[in-house]
Backbone bond lengths (Angstrom), bond angles and torsions (degrees), N, CA, C in turn:
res aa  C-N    CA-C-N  psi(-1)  N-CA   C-N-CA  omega(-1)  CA-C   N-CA-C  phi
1 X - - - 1.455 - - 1.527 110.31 -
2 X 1.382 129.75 -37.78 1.129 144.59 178.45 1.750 113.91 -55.14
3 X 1.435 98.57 -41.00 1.223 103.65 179.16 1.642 125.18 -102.05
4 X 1.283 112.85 53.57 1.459 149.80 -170.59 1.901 92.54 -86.41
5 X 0.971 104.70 153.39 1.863 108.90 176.36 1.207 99.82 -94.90
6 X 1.656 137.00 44.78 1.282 124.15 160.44 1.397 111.66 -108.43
7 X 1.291 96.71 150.95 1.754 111.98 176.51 1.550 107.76 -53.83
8 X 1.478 92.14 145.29 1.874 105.78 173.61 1.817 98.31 68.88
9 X 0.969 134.77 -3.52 1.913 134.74 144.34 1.502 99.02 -80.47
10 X 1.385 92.52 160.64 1.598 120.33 158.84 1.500 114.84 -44.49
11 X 1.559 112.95 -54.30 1.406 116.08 -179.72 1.303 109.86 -66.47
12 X 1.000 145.96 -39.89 1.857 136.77 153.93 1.471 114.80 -57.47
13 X 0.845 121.18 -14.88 1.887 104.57 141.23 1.357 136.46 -84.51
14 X 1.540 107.88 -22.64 1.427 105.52 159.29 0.986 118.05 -60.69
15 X 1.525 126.12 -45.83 1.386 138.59 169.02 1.176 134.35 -40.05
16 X 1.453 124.56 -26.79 1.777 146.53 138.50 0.885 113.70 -53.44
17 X 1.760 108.40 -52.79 1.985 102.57 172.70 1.468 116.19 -58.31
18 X 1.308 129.39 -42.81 1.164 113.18 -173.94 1.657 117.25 -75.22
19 X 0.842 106.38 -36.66 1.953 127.86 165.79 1.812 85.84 -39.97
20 X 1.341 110.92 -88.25 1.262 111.91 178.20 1.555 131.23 -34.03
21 X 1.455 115.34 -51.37 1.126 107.76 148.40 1.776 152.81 -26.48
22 X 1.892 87.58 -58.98 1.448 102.06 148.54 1.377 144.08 -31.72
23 X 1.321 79.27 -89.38 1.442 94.09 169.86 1.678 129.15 -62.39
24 X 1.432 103.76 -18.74 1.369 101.35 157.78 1.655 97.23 74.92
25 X 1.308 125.20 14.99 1.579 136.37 173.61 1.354 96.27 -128.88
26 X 1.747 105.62 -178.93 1.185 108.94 -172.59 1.870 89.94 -118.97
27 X 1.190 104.43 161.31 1.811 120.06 -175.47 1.320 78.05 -93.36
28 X 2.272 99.36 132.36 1.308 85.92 153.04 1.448 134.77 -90.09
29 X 1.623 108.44 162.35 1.273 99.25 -159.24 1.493 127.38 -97.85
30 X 1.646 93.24 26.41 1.658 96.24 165.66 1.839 113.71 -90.25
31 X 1.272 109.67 -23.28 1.099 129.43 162.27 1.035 123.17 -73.10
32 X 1.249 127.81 -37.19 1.735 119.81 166.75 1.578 109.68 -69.18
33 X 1.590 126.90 -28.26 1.046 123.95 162.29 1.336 127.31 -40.30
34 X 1.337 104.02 -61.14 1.733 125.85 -169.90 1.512 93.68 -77.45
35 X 1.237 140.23 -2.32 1.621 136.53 -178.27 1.712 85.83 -98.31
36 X 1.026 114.97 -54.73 1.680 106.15 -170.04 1.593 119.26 -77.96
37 X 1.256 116.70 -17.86 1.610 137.97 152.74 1.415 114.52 -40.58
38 X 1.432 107.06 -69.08 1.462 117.34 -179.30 1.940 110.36 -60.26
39 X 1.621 105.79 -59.42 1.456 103.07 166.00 1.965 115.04 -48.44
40 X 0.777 105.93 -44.99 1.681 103.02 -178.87 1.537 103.69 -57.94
41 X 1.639 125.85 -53.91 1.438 123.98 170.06 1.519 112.55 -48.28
42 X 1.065 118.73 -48.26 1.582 118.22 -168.59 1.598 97.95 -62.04
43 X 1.182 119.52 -76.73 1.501 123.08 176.66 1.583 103.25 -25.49
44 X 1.354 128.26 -80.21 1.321 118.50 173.30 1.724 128.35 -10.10
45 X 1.379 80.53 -67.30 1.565 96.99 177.73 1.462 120.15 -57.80
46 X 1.477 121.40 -33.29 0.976 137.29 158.69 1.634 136.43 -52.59
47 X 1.881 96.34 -41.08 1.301 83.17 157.57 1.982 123.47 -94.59
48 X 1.156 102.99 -0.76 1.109 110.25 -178.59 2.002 109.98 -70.32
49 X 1.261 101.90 -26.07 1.399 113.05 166.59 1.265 120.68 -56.47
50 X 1.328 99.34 -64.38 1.932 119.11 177.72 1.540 103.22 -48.35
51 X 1.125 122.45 -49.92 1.480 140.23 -159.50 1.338 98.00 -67.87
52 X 1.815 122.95 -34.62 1.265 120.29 -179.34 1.441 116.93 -70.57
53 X 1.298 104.42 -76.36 1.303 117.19 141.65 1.328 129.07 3.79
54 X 1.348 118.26 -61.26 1.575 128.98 171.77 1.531 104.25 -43.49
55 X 1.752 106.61 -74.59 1.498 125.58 -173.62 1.119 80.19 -46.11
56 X 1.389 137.66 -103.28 1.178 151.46 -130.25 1.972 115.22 -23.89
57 X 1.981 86.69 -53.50 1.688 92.51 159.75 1.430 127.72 -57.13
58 X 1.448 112.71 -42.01 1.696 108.95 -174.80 1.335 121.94 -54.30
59 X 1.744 110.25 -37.97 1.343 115.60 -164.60 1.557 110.33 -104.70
60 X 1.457 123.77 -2.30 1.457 108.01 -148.17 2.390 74.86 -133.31
């Protein structure tokens, strides 16, 4: 599961590696930051959904 192609997982760093690979340059890495930033927010948000959702079933 970890190794999923989303940003801020393991599998979104492979995903630079192979980019990197490619291209045979390096990603810069203020930008690979802010790529795994945004994936780390989304996930958040994501579980913050589920989490609603959850409650939402217990009580309603």
């Amino acid at each position: 599961m970890n190794l999923l192609p989303l940003p801020a997982l393991d599998g979104g760093r492979l995903v630079f590696l192979i980019i990197e690979a490619i291209r045979r340059k390096r990603v810069d890495p203020e930008l690979e930051a802010k790529v795994h930033f945004a994936g780390l927010m989304l996930l958040m948000l994501l579980m913050v959904v589920v989490m609603f959702n959850d409650i939402k079933r217990i009580f309603m």
